[in-house]
N, C-alpha and C positions, 0 to 999 in steps of 0.2 A: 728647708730642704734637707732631708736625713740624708738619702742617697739619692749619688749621682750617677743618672743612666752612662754604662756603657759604650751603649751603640751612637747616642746623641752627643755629638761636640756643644758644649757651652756656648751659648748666643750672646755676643760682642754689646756691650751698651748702646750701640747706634741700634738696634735692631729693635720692633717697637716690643713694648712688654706682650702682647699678648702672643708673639712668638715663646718667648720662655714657658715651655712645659717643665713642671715638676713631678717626672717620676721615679719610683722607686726601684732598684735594681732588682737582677735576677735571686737575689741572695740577701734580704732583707734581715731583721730580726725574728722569725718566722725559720729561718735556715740559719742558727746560730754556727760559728765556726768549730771545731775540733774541740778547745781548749772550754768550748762551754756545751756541744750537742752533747757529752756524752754524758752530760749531768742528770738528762731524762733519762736516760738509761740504766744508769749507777744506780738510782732511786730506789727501782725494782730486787735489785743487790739484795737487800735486807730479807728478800723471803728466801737468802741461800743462808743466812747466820746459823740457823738451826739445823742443818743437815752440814753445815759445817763443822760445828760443835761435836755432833753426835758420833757424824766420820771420825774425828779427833780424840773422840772418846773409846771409842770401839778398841778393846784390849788387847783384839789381837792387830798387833801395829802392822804386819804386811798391809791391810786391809785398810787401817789409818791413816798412812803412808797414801794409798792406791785413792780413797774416796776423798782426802782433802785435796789431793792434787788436782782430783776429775773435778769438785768443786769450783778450784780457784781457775783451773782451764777453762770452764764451764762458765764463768762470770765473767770470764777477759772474751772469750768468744762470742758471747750476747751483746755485749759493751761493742767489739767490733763489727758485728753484722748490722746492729745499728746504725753505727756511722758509715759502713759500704751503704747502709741503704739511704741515709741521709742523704751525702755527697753527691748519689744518682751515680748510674755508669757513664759510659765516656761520652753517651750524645749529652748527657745532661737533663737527662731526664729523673723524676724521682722516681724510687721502686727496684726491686728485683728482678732477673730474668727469672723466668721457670722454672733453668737447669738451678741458677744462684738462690731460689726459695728453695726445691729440695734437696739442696746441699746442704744448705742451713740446716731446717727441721730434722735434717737425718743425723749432722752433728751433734744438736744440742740432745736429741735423742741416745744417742750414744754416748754424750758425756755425762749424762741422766742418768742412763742403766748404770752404766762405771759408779754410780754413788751408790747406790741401793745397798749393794755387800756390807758397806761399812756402816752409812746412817740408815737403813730399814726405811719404816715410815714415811720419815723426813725428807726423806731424799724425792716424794711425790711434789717436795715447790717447786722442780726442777721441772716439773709438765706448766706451771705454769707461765713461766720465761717460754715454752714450747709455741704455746697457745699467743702469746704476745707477738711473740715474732712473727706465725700465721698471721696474725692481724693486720698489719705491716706492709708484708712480703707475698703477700698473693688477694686473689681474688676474695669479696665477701662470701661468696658462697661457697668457695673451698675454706677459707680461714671457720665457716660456720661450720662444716662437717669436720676439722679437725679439734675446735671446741667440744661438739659434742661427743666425738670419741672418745675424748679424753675426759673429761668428767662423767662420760658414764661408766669407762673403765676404771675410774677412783671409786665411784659410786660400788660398779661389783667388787674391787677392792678390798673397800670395808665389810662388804660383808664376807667374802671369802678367806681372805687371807688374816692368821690369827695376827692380833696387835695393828691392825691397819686399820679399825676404826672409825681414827680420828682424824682421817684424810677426807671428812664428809665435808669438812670447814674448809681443806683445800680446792674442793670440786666446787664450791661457793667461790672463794676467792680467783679461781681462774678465771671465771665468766667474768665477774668484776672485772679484773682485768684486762682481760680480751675487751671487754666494751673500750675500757678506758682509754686505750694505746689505740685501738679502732679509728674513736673520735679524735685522735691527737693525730694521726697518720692524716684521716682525709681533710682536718683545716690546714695542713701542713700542704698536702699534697693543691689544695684550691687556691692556698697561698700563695703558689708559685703561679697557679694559673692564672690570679688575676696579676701580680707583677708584670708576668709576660704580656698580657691582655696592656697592661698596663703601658709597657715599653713600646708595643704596637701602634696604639694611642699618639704618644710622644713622637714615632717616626711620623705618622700621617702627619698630624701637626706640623710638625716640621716642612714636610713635603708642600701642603698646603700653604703656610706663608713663604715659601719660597714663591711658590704658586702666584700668590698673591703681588709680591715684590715684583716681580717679571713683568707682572702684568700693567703695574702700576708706572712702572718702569716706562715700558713703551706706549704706553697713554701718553705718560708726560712727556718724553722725548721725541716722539712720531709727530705731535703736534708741533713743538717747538723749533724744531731742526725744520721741517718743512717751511715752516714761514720765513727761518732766516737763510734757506738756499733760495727760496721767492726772491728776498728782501737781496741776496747780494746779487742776484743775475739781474734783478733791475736795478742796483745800481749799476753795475760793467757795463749796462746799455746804455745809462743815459750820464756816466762821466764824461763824456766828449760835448753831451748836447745840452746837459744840464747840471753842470758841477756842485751847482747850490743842494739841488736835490738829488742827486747822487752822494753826496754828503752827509746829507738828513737820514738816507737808507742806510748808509752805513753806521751814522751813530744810531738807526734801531735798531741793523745786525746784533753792534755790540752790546744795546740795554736788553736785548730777547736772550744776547747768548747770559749772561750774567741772569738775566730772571729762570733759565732752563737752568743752571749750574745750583740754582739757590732750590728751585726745586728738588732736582735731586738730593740736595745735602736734606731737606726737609723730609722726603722722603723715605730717608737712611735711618732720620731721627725719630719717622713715624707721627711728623706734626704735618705732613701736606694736606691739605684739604682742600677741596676742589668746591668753589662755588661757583652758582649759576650765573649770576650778574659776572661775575670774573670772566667766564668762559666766555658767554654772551659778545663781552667787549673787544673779547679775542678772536672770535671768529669774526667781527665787524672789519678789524685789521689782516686777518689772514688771507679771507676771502676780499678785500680793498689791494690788498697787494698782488693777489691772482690774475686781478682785474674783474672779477665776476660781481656781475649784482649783488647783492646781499639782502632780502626781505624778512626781518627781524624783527622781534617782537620787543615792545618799547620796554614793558615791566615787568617785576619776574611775583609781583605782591598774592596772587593769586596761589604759587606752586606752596604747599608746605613743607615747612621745614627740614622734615625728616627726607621729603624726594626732590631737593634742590642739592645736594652732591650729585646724586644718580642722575639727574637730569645733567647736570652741568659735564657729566663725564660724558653722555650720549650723544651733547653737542660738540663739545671735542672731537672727539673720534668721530663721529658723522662729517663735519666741515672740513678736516683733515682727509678725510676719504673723499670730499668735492674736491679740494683740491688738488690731492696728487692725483687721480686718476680718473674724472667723470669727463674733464672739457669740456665740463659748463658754462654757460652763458650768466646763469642764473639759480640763487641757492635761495631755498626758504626754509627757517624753522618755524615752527607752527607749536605752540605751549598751550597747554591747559592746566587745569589744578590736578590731574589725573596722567598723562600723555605730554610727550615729546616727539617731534620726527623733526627731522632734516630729510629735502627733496631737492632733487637738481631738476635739469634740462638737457644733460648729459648724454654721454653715451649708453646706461642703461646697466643692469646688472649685468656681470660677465660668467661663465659659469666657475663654478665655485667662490662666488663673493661672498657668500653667505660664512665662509670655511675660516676666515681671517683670524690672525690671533687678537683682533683688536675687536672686535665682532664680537669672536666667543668671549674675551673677557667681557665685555658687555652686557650677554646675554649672561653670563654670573651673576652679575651686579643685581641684571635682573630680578634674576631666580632668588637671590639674597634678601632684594626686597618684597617679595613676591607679586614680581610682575614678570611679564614678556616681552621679548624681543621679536620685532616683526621685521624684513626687509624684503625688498622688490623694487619691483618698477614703479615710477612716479607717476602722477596725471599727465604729467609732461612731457612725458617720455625718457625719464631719467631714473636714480634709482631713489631710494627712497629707507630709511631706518626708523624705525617708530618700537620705541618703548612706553607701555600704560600698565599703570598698577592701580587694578580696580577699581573704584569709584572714588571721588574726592569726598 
């Protein structure tokens, strides 16, 4: 892991791996710092050496004086608009405003002309830092019309103006350039877009195993707390009239409350797995403590392997929904290699049953494996959940 996201807190070792995203920050190597972006920049330097020289050269010294100065300003100012455009403005975005491209181009413009007097010629590299910055700093199709004015005005150049020539090699060299700083601007500029895309990523993720957690959460917990407030209100009824087994309830209160405690920590650590024969045996005892029939299916050999979690979650939460709130007489699950339901003789669907958070996590589960969740009334007049993922 090069970088560490920002916006994302580091995920604790209880939490399972597949919570931990790996992305990349808003500022990768891609957006090198100060101390190295302006190294792309410097590069280009080298097409001021000769109009530096020449300024230098030039005898009459006001004038040498005047054009090495514009020179050396001229190279510190291109090195800087760089890195203002590197950095981005204060949203943090890459790029130049409008006004901040032709501020620029009009500077580096003017620090351009300032050379002329002294290096002649020479002082035409100075259009191609121009053209590079266009590249950069505005739009392709303005950075295109400011290339091409400017190499067709070197172009009339050479032929008008005596001694100018040899600036037909700079009218080459600019485009070169312009291309080049072009393609380095928009991997640079896509760069950040996919980091960000990136970071965006890592928050869902995030958001979703939490998602996940919560859900998993009151699976396991809905279930198990419901059977041990069963399990302790019958014992409080029958410690007067049956202490042997008010006794027995109670040492199951305390082996459900320890098996719920162990799930949870399993759960933390991303090892709980929920199977079908497990659930099966559970809801044998949930619904025996309710008092409600139980019509269960003897073996689970039939379901495969990959939808014996899913099912074993559906009978969870379905016989937990008999029992907190159907006041049934009578519960069935009903299995096939394909299909789960649980059906009461209840009171029936009530409106909004469908809405539950233990429902819709359900109907996730569902969608994950791709199947559906169906609920309703029963044959019996009770309600009814049925989960089937297409054909066995």
């Amino acid at each position: 892991m090069l970088w560490q996201s920002p916006g994302v807190a580091p995920a604790p070792s209880a939490v399972p791996a597949r919570s931990l995203v790996e992305t990349p920050a808003v500022a990768p190597m891609l957006f090198p710092r100060w101390r190295y972006g302006w190294v792309f920049a410097a590069v280009w330097l080298l097409f001021l050496v000769e109009p530096f020289e020449d300024a230098l050269g030039n005898p009459d010294r006001a004038l040498a004086v005047l054009g090495t100065a514009s020179v050396v300003v001229f190279g510190l100012a291109y090195v800087l608009l760089w890195r203002r455009w590197q950095q981005g403005r204060s949203t943090g975005t890459l790029g130049a405003s409008p006004r901040e491209a032709t501020f620029g181009i009009a500077l580096l413009l003017a620090l351009g002309a300032a050379v002329v007097p002294a290096a002649g010629a020479s002082a035409a590299n100075t259009l191609v830092f121009v053209c590079a910055y266009a590249a950069f700093a505005v739009s392709l199709r303005v950075a295109g019309v400011i290339v091409v004015l400017v190499t067709g005005g070197l172009l009339v150049a050479a032929r008008l103006v005596p001694g100018w020539g040899g600036v037909t090699g700079t009218a080459a060299g600019t485009v070169l350039a312009s291309v080049a700083v072009y393609g380095v601007s928009r991997m640079i500029s896509r760069g950040r877009e996919l980091a960000v895309a990136q970071q965006d990523l890592a928050r869902l993720a995030v958001a979703e195993e939490r998602s996940r957690f919560s859900r998993d959460l009151h699976d396991l917990l809905g279930h198990s707390l419901t059977v041990i407030t069963l399990k302790a209100e019958l014992a409080g009824r029958l410690m007067d009239l049956d202490p042997a087994r008010a006794a027995a309830e109670v040492a199951d209160v305390e082996r459900l409350a320890r098996t719920a405690l162990t799930d949870v920590r399993a759960a933390l650590e991303g090892f709980r797995e929920v199977t079908l024969a497990t659930e099966l045996a559970g809801a044998r005892q949930a619904l025996a403590a309710a008092g409600i029939e139980a019509d269960l299916p003897g073996a689970v050999d039939e379901v495969p392997g990959e939808l014996a979690e899913l099912f074993g979650w559906v009978v969870r939460e379905g016989v937990t929904n008999v029992v907190r709130h159907s006041g049934a007489r009578h519960c069935r699950v009903e299995l096939t290699a394909a299909s789960v339901a649980v059906s009461d003789d209840g009171t029936g669907p009530r409106p909004g049953a469908g809405d539950g958070h233990g429902l819709s996590g359900l109907a996730d589960r569902a969608r994950s494996a791709g199947g559906t969740l169906t609920v309703g009334r029963s044959a019996e007049g009770g309600f009814r959940v049925e989960v089937a993922v297409g054909q066995p």
